[in-house]
C-alpha positions in Angstrom: -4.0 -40.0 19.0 -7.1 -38.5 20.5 -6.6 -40.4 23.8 -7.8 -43.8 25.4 -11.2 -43.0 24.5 -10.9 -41.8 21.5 -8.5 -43.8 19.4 -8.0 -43.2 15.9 -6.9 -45.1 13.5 -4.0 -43.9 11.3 -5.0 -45.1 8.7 -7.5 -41.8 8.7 -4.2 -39.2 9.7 -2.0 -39.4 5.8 0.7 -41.4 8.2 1.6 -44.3 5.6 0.2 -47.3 7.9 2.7 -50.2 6.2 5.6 -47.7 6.4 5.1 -46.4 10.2 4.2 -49.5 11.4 7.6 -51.4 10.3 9.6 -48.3 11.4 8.2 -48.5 14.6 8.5 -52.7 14.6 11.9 -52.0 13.3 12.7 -49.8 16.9 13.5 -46.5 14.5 10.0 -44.9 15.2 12.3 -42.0 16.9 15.3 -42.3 14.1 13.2 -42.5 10.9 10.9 -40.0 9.5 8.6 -42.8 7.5 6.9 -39.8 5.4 10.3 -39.1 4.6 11.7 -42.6 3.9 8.6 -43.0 1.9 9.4 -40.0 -0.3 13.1 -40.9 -1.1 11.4 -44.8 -2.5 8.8 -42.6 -4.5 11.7 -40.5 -6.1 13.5 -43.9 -7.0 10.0 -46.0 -7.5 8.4 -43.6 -9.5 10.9 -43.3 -13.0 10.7 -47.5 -12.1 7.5 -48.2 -12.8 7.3 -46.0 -15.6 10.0 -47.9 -17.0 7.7 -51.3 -16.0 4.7 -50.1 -17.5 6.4 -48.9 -20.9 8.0 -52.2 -21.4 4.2 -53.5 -20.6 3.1 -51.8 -23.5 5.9 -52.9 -26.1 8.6 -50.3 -25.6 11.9 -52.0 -26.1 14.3 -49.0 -26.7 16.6 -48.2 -23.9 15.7 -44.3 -24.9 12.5 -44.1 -25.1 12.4 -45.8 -21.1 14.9 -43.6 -20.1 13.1 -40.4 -21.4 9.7 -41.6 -20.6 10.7 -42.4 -16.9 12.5 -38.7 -17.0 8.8 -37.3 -17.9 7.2 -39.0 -14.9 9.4 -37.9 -12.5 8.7 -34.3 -13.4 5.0 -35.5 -13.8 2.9 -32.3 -12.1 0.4 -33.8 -10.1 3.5 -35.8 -8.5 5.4 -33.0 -7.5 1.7 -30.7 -6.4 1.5 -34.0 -3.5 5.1 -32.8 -1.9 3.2 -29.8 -1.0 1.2 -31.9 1.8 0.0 -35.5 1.9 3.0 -37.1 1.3 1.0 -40.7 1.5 -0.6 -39.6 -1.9 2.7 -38.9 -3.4 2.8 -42.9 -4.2 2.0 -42.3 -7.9 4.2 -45.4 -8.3 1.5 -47.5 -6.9 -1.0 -46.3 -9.7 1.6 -46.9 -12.7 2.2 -50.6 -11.7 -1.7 -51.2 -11.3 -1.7 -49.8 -15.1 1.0 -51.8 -16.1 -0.3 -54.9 -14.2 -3.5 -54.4 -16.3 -2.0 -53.9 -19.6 0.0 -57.1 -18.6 -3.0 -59.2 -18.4 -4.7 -57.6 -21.6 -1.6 -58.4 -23.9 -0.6 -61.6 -22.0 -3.2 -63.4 -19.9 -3.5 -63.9 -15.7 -0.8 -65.9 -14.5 0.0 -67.1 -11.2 2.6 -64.6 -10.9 0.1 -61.8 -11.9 -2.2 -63.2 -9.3 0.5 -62.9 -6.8 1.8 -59.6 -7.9 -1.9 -57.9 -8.0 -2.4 -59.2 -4.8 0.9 -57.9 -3.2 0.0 -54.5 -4.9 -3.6 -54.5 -3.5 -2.0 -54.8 0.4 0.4 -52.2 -0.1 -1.9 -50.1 -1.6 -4.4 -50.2 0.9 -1.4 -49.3 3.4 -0.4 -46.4 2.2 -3.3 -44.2 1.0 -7.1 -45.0 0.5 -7.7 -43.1 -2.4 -5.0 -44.8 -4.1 -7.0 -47.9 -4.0 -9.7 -46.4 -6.1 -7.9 -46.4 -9.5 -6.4 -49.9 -8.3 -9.6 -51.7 -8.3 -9.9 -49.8 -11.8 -6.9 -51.6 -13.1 -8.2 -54.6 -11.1 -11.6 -54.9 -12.9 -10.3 -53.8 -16.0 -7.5 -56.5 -16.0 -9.9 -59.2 -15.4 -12.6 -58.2 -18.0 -10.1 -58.4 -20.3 -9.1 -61.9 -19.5 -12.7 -62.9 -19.3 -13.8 -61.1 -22.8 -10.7 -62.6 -24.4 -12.0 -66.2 -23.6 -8.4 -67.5 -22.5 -7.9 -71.4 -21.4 -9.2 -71.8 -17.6 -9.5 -67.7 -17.8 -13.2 -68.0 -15.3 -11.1 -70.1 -12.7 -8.0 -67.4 -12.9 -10.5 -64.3 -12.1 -12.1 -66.0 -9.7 -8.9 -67.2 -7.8 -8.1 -63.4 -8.3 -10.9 -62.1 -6.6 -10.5 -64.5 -3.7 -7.1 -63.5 -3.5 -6.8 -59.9 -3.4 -10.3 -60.0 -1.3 -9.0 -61.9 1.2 -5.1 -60.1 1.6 -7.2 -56.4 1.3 -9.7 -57.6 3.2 -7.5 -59.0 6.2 -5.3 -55.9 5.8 -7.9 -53.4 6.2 -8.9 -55.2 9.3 -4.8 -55.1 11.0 -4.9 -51.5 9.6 -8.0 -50.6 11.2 -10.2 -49.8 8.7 -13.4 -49.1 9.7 -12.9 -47.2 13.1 -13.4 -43.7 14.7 -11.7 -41.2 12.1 -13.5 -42.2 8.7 -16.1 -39.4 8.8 -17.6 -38.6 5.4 -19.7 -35.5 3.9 -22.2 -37.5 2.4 -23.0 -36.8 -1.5 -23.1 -33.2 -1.2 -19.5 -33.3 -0.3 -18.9 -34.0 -3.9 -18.5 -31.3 -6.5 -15.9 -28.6 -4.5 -12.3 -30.8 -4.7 -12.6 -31.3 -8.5 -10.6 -31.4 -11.6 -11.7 -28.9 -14.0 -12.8 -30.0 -17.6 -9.9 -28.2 -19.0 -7.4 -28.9 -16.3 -5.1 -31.6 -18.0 -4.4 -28.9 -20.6 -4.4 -25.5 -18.9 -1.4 -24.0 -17.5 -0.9 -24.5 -13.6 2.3 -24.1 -12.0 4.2 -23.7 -15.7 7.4 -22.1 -15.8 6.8 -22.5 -19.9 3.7 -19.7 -19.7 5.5 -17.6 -17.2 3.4 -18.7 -13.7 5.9 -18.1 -11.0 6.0 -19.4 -7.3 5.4 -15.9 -4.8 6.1 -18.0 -1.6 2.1 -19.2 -1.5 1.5 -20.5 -4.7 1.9 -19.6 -8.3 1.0 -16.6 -10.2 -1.8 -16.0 -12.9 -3.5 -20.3 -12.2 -7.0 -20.8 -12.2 -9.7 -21.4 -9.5 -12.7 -21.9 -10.3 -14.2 -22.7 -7.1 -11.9 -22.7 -4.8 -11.2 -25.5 -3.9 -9.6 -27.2 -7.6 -6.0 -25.1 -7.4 -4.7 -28.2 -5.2 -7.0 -31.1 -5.0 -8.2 -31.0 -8.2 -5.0 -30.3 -10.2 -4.4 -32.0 -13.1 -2.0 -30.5 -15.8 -0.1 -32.3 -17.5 2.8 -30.7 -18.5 4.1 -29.0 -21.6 6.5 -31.6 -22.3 3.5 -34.6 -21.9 1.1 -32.4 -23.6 3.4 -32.1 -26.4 3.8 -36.1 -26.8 -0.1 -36.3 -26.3 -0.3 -34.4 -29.4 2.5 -35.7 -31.7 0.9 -38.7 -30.8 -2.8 -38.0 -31.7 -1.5 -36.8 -35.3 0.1 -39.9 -35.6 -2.9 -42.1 -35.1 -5.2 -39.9 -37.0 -3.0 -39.8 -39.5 -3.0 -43.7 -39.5 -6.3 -44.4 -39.2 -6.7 -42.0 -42.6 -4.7 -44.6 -44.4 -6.9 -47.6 -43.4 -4.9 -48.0 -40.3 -8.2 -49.0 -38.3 -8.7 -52.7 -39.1 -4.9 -53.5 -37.8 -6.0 -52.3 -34.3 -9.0 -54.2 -33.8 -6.9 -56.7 -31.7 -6.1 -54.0 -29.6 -9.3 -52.6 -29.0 -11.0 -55.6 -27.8 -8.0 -56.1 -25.5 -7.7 -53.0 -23.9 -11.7 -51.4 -24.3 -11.9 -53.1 -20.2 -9.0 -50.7 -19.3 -10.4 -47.9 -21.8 -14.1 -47.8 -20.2 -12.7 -47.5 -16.4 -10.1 -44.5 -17.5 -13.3 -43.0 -18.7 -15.4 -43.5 -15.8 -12.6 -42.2 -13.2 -12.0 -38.7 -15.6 -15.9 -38.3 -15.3 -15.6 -39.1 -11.5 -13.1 -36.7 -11.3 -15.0 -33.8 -13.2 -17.4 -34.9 -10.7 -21.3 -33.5 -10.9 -20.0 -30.0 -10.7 -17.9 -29.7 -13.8 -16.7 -26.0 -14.4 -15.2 -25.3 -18.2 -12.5 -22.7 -16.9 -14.6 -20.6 -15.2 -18.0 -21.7 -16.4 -19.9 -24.0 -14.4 -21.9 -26.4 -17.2 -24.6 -27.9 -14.8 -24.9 -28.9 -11.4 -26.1 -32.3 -11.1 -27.9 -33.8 -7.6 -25.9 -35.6 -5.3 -26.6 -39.3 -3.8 -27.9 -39.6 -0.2 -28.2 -42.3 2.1 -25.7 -45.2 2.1 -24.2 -44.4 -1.5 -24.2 -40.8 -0.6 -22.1 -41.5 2.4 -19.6 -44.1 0.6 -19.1 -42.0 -2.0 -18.2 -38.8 0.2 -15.7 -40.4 1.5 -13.7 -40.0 -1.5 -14.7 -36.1 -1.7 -11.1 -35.1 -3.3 -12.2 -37.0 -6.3 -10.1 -35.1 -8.6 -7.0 -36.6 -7.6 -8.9 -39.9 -10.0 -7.3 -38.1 -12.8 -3.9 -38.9 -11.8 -4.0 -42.4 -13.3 -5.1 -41.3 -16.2 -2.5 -39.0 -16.8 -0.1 -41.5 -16.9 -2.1 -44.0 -18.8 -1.6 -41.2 -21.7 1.8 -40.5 -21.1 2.5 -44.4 -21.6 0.4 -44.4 -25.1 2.2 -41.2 -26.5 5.3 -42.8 -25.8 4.2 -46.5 -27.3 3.2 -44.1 -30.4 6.0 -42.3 -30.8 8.4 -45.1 -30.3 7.2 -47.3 -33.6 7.8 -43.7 -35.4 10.5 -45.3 -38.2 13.0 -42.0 -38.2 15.3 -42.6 -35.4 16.4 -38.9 -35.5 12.6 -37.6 -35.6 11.6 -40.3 -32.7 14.5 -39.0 -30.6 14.4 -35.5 -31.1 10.9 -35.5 -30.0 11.3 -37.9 -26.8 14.2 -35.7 -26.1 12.6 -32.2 -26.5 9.4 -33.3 -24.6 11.4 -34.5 -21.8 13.6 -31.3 -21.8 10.1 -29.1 -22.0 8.6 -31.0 -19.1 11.6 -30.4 -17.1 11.7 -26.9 -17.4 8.1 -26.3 -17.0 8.3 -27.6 -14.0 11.1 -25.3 -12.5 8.6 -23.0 -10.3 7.2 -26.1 -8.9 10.7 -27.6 -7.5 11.3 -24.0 -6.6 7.9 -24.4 -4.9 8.5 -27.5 -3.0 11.7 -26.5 -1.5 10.2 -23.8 -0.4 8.1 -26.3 1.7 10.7 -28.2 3.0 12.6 -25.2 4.5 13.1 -25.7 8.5 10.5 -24.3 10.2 11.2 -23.1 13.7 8.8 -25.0 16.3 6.3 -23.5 18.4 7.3 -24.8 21.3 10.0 -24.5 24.3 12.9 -26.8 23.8 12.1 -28.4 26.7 9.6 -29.7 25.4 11.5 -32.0 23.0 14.0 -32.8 25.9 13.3 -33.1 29.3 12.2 -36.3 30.3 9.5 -34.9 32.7 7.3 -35.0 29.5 8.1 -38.4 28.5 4.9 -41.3 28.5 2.5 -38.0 29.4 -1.0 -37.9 27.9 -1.8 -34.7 26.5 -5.2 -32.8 26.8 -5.5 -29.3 24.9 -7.8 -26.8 25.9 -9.7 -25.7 23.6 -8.9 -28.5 20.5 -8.0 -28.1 17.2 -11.3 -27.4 15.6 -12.2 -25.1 18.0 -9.2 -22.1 17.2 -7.4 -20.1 14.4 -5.0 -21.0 12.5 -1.8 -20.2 14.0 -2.9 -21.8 17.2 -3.8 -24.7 15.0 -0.6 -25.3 13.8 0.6 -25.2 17.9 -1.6 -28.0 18.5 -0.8 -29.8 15.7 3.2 -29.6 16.6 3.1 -29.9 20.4 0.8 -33.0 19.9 3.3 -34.2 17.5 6.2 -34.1 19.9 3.3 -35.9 23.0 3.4 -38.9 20.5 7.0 -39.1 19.6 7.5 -38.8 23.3 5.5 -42.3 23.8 2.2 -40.3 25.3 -1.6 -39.6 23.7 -3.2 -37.1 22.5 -6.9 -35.8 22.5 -6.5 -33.6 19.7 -4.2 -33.1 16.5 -4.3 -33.2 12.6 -6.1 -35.6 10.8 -7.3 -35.4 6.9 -11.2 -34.3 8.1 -12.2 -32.3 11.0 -14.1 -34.5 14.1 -17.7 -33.1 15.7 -16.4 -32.3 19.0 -17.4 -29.8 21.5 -15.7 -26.1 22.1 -16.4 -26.4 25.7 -13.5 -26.2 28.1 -13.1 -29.2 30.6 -14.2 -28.6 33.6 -11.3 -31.5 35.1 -9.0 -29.4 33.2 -9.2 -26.2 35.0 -7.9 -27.8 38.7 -5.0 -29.0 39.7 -3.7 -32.6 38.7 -4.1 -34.9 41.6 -2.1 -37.7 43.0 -0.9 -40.0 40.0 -2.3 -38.0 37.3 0.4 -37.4 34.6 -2.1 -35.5 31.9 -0.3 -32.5 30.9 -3.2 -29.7 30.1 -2.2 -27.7 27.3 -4.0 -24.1 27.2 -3.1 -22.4 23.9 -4.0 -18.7 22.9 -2.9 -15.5 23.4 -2.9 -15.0 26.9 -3.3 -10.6 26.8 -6.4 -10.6 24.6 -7.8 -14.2 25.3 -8.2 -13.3 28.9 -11.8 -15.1 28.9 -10.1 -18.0 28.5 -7.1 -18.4 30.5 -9.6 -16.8 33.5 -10.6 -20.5 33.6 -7.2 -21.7 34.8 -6.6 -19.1 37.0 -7.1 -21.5 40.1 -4.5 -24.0 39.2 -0.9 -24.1 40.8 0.7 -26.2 38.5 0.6 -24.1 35.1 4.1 -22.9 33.3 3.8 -20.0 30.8 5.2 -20.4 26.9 5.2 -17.6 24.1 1.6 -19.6 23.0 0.1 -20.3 25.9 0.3 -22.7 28.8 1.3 -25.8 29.8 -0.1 -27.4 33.4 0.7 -30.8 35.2 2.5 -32.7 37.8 5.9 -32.6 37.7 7.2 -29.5 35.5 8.6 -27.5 37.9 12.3 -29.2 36.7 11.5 -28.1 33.1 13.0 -24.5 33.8 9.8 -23.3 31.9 8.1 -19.3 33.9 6.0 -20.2 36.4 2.8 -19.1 35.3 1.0 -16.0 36.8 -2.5 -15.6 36.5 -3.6 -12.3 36.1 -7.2 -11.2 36.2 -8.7 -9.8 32.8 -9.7 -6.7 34.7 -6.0 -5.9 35.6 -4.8 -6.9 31.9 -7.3 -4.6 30.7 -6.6 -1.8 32.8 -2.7 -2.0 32.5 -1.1 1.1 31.1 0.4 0.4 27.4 3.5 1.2 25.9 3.2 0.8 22.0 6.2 0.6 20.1 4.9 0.6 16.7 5.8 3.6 14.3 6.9 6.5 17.1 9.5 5.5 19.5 8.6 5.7 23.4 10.3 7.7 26.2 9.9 4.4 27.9 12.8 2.3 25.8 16.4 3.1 26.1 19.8 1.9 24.5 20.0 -1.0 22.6 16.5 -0.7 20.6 16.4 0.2 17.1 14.6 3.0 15.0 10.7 1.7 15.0 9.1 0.5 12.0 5.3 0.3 11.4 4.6 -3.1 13.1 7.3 -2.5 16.0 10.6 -1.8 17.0 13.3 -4.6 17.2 16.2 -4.9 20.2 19.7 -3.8 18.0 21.9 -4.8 20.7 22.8 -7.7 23.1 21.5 -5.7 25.8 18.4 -3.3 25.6 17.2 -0.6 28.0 13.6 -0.7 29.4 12.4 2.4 32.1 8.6 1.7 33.3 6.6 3.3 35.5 5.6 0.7 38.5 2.3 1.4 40.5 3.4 -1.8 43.0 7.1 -3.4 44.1 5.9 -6.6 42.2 4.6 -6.5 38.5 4.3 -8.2 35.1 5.9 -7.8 32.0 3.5 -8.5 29.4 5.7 -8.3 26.0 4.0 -9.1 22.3 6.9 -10.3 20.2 5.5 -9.3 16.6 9.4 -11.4 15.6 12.1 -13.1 16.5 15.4 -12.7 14.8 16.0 -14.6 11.5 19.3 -16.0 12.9 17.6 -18.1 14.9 16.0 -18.6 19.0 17.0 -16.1 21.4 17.3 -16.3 25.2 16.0 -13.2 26.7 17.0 -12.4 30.7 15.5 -9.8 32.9 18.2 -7.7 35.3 17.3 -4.9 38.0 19.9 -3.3 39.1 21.9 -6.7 38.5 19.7 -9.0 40.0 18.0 -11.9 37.4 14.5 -11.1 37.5 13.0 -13.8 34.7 14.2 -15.7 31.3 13.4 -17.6 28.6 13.9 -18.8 25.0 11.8 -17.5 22.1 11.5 -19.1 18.6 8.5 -17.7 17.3 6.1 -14.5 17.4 3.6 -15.0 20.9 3.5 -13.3 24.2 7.0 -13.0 26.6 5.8 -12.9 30.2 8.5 -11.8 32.6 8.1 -11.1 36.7 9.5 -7.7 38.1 10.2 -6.9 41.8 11.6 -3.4 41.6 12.7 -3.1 44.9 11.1 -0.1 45.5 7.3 0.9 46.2 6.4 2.9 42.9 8.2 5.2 40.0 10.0 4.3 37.9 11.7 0.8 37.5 15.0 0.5 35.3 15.2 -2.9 33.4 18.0 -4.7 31.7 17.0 -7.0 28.9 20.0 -9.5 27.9 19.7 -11.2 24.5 22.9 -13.3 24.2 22.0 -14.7 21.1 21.7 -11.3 19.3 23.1 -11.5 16.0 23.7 -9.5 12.5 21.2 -10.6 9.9 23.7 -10.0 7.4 26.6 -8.0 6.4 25.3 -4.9 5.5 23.0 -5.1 8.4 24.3 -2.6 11.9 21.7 -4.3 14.1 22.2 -6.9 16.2 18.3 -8.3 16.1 17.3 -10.3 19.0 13.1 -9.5 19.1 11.0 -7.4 17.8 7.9 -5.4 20.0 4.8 -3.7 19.1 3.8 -3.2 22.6 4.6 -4.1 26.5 1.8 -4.3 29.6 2.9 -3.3 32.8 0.1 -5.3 34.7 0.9 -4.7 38.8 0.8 -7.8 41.2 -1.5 -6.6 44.2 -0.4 -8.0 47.4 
């Protein structure tokens, strides 16, 4: 990623380090998906280590675990991570470091706690940084404990601890590459924006229960305070958890008005370590910012300097919160599980766990939403041919430097340059890098001898015509709906020779708009137009354009492509196979014409095999839909 001189380390990229690494040792690097391998051992992990981290705290009863592990596999913040950052959906990792902690408190540090805390610390520092934050928490807490409690030998255990898990973590984040090009932080004054709100634990976000519904984006009638807290800085709980929290609360109260308070002094000395650091992560993830719904409170400075920049590299710092959640998830159920009633200690686990499921209906609708095929932005080829196997990629411009939708290009195509064993100089990663917008000036001629780098041009090649004027010298360049692809060796690829065309003759090209009123200029086979274009209804659609030159270009803006899936489109005049290619996504269709003739007018033959019904009650046979088509003449 990034290239030779630019390597980054992927431990900076969300890409679960441990996991990809054994995948690829394994040889399934090309079989197995490791964010989705990792996924499937959270689903089963997750209700696990609840169940470990109740029993830590007392809970015996076979119901209480099995409702309690129910809750935290519907736990919110869980399910929010399956949106994106998969790596940060380990939430199992936090709720053995809790139970780990509470382990020590109640029962002292082992040598099997040593070795467990240490084997947690490596594979937490594997899979997600800013899961190692509430892990030292649990770490410091745990060992606090042992030291306040004044257990046989307990100096020598902590210490042998520390030396420990220093040494594994620190070794690990050495292999892992800690340290190199990729960690980039904000400083301080990145604090304050990727927050959890004061009242987020308890205010509705993403509830079924209070009516918020999924609309395909996110979720109706939530709260942002500052734009940035709807995803980073999310934190409810749940109605279901909420409602334990509470039943809970009475129940101590309630306790500690009968005198209940001396019985728990035990308890307190024990656990105050583990107390203190859930404290101080809340407060870190309120962060120096904290809004009250919509009211900011105060706005406290930031640290600079050294602090400043270790700090900001944990800028999402209301993902802290997570632990905490489940920290009182754990203590609701210890509560609730002494309650003497057996009927009222069921009911309630019971109806909790059925609230928390439902409330979080819209947010499995959500998710699956997410996981939905999307079609790629790319030729087939691409994926296939073996002329782009081992290739390193260079895109021009990079990542940071265009939209959105030509983002998500870049990010695919150089997706498919590493699973096809190449580099990359550009691609996603969790912060954006300082580079320049410039284009390379060894990118706009020809590869020479030997030189496999495969330049990648992306854009819209009618309106960015600045841009691809750069390239117009090269030889070697192949045209896709997004841009252009240039190298040695693609001509096998089947992909349209590219054409460069001058932004003068783009510009002065005569326009037919298909948008709203239909044009004399299309024929059979093209349905009634609609306000952003008119679709192809038929396997074969009519074209008649008026040609200034025998040779021209077909500069087509698909606005769609048919739900059903790709299409091939083919080019006739007067039978002869003019130009094809296969669609998957909105872009720009390029297609040569040689009418034959000097000039008038040209009849052309679009074929779209693939043409299908978009459902029953549908006439059309939708192939792709136009909003308008350049005739740009080839001069001779």
């Amino acid at each position: 990623m990034r290239g030779e001189a630019l390597p980054t380390s992927i431990v900076y990229t969300d890409s679960l380090p441990w996991v990809t690494i054994l995948t690829k040792a394994l040889g399934l690097g090309r079989i197995v998906n490791p964010l989705a391998l990792f996924l499937l051992i959270s689903y089963i992990a997750q209700p696990l280590a609840m169940v470990a981290l109740l029993r830590a705290c007392g809970v015996k009863r076979t119901s209480s675990l099995v409702l309690g592990a129910l809750i935290a596999l519907f736990y919110p913040a869980w399910f929010v991570r399956q949106f994106g950052h998969i790596a940060l959906a380990g939430h199992w990792l936090l709720i053995l470091s809790l139970a780990w902690s509470v382990q020590v408190a109640r029962f002292g540090l082992s040598r099997r706690r040593i070795l467990e805390i240490t084997v947690l610390g490596v594979a937490t520092l594997g899979i997600h940084p800013y899961h190692v934050v509430p892990f030292a928490a649990c770490l410091g807490s745990g060992l606090l404990s042992e030291l306040l409690q004044k257990r046989d030998q307990a100096p020598r255990s902590v210490l042998l601890t520390i030396v420990s898990v220093g040494l594994a973590m620190g070794l690990s984040a050495w292999v892992l590459g800690y340290g190199a090009n990729g960690g980039q932080s904000g400083g301080g004054a990145a604090m304050g924006a990727y927050s959890m709100n004061v009242l987020g634990p308890f205010l509705p976000q993403a509830s079924a229960a209070f009516g918020q519904i999924w609309d395909g984006r996110w979720f109706t009638g939530t709260l942002d305070a500052n734009g940035a807290q709807t995803f980073e800085g999310y934190a409810y709980l749940g109605a279901g958890l909420l409602l334990l929290a509470f039943a809970a609360a009475a129940r101590a109260v309630w306790g500690m008005a009968r005198g209940g308070v001396g019985r728990h002094k035990m308890a307190w000395s024990r656990f105050c370590p583990l107390l203190i650091a859930l404290v101080i992560l809340t407060l870190w993830a309120i962060g120096p910012r904290p809004y009250l719904g919509m009211k900011l409170l105060f706005d406290l400075p930031r640290p600079t300097g050294k602090l400043g920049d270790l700090i900001g590299l944990f800028r999402a710092h209301g993902r802290f919160f997570w632990i905490v959640g489940y920290a009182i998830l754990a203590l609701a159920i210890t509560r609730i599980d002494k309650l003497e009633s057996a009927r009222l200690r069921g009911g309630l686990l019971a109806l909790a766990a059925l609230l928390q499921v439902f409330d979080m209906t819209q947010m499995i609708r959500g998710v699956r939403t997410t996981y939905k095929p999307v079609a790629p932005l790319y030729d087939a080829v691409v994926r296939t041919d073996p002329a782009f196997e081992h290739r390193p990629w260079r895109f021009q411009p990079l990542v940071e430097c265009v939209g959105a939708d030509d983002g998500w290009v870049i990010v695919q195509l150089s997706g498919q340059a590493l699973r096809r064993h190449g580099v990359s100089n550009s691609g996603p990663s969790a912060r954006a890098f300082n580079v320049s917008c410039e284009i390379d000036a060894a990118a706009t001629v020809n590869a020479g001898p030997g030189d496999r780098t495969i330049t990648a041009v992306i854009g819209d090649r009618s309106k960015q015509t600045t841009l691809f004027d750069r390239f117009k010298e090269r030889s070697d360049c192949y045209a896709f709906t997004r841009g252009l692809l240039c190298g040695r060796d693609l001509a096998q690829t089947g992909l349209e020779p590219y054409i460069p065309l001058s932004s003068e003759a783009i510009a002065a090209a005569p326009i037919i708009r298909t948008a709203a009123v239909r044009p004399a200029a299309l024929g059979d086979g093209w349905a009634p137009p609609e306000p952003h274009g008119t679709w192809t209804s038929a396997k074969t659609a009519w074209l008649t354009v008026d040609n200034v030159t025998p040779d021209f270009v077909l500069l087509i803006n698909l606005v769609s492509v048919a739900p059903t899936g790709p299409q091939r489109v083919e080019f006739f005049v007067d039978g002869r196979l003019m130009s094809r290619a296969r669609v998957t996504t909105p872009g720009l269709l390029t297609a040569r014409i040689s009418s034959g003739h000097e000039r008038g007018p040209t009849r052309i033959e679009i074929r779209l095999p693939d043409a299908a019904f978009p459902s029953p009650v549908d006439p059309r046979r939708l192939g792709i839909g136009v909003d308008e088509i350049r005739v740009v003449p080839l001069r001779r």
